[in-house]
N, C-alpha and C positions, 0 to 999 in steps of 0.2 A: 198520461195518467201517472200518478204517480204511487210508490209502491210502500209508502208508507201507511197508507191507509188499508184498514183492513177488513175484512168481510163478515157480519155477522157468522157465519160457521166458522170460520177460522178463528174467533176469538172463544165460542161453544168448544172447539175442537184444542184449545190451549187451556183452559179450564178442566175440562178433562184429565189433561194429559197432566196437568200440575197436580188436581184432585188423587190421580193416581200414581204420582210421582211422590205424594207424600205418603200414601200406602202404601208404597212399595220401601221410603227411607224407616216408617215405621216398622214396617215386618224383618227390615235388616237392622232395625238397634234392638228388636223384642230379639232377634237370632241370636243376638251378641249380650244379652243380660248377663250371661256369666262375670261378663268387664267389671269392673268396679267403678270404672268413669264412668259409661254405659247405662249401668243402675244407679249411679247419683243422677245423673241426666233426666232418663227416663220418670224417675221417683219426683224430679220438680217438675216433670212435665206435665204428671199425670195428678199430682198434687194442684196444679194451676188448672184442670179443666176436671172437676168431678165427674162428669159424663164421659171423658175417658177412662178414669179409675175406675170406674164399676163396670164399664165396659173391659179393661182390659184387669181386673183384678187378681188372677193370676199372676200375670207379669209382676204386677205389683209388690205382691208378696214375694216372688222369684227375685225381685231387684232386692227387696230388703234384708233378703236373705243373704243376697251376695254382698251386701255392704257389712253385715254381721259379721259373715266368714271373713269379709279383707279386715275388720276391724280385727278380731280375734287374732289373726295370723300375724300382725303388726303390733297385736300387743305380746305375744311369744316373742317375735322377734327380737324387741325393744327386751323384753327379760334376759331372754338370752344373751342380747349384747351385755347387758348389765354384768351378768356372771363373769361373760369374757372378761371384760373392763376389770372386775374385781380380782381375777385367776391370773389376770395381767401385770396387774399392782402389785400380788403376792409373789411374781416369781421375779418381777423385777427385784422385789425387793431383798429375796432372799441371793439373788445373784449377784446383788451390790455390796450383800454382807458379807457375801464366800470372798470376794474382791477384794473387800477392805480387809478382812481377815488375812488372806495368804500373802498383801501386800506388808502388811503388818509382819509378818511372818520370815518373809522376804529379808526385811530394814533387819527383825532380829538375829537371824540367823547370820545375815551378812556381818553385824557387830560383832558378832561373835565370834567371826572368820578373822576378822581384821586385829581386834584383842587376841586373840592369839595368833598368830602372824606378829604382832609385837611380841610377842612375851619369848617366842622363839627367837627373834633377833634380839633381843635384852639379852638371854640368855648367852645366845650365842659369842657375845660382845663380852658378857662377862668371862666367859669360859677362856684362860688362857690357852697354850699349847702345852699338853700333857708334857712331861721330862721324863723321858725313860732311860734308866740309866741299862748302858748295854754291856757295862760288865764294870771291872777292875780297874783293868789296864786301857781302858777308853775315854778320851779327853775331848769336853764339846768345846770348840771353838766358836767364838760369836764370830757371826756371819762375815764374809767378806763380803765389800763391795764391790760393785759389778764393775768390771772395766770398763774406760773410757774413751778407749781405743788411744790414749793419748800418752800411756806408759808405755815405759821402753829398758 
């Protein structure tokens, strides 16, 4: 005999068990309406069999609800990013100014270090060696040169 073949009860008894296999997947998606997949799901399912919309028209209105409320929360959100994005651009921009600014600042001040840094060695350059004369009876000889080690 073989065991593919099946028995009137046995097939009443898989009908059944399917019949309430699918009240049982219904009762756990109506549990979970809060979802926002969940309520679009449910909202085309009950949308494609009118006899279940009136039959389960609560749920109904429970799913539409929650597709309201994820809409609503996704459109705050989306606002809110918006401002961020905007409050983002503004402090970028103010931070690339202070940037450009003190770099700028930087270049002048440094010029300004450098031009005088010159003017004290111009200066210096011009500046001979003061002559002080140390009295009367005191006579400046120009310098000797240094020995060569080679006089004698």
């Amino acid at each position: 005999m073989s065991t593919t073949t099946r028995k009137p009860q046995q097939a009443a008894s898989a009908f059944v068990s399917a019949s309430q296999w699918d009240a049982k997947h219904l009762a756990d998606m109506v549990s979970r309406v809060q979802d926002p997949l969940v309520a679009d799901i449910l909202i085309g399912l009950l949308e494609e069999h009118p006899d279940l919309k009136m039959q389960y028209l609560g749920v109904y209105t429970k799913a539409w609800e929650t597709l309201r409320r994820a809409e609503q929360i996704r459109e705050r959100a989306y606002e809110a990013g918006q401002k961020y994005a905007e409050r983002r651009r503004k402090v970028a921009k103010c931070v690339t100014w202070s940037v450009r600014l003190l770099r700028d600042f930087y270049r002048l001040v440094r010029q300004e270090i450098q031009k005088a840094r010159a003017e004290i060695t111009v200066k210096q350059a011009e500046k001979t060696a003061p002559f002080k004369p140390q009295g009367d009876n005191v006579i400046c000889l120009p310098m000797a040169p240094r020995p060569t080690g080679t006089d004698s």
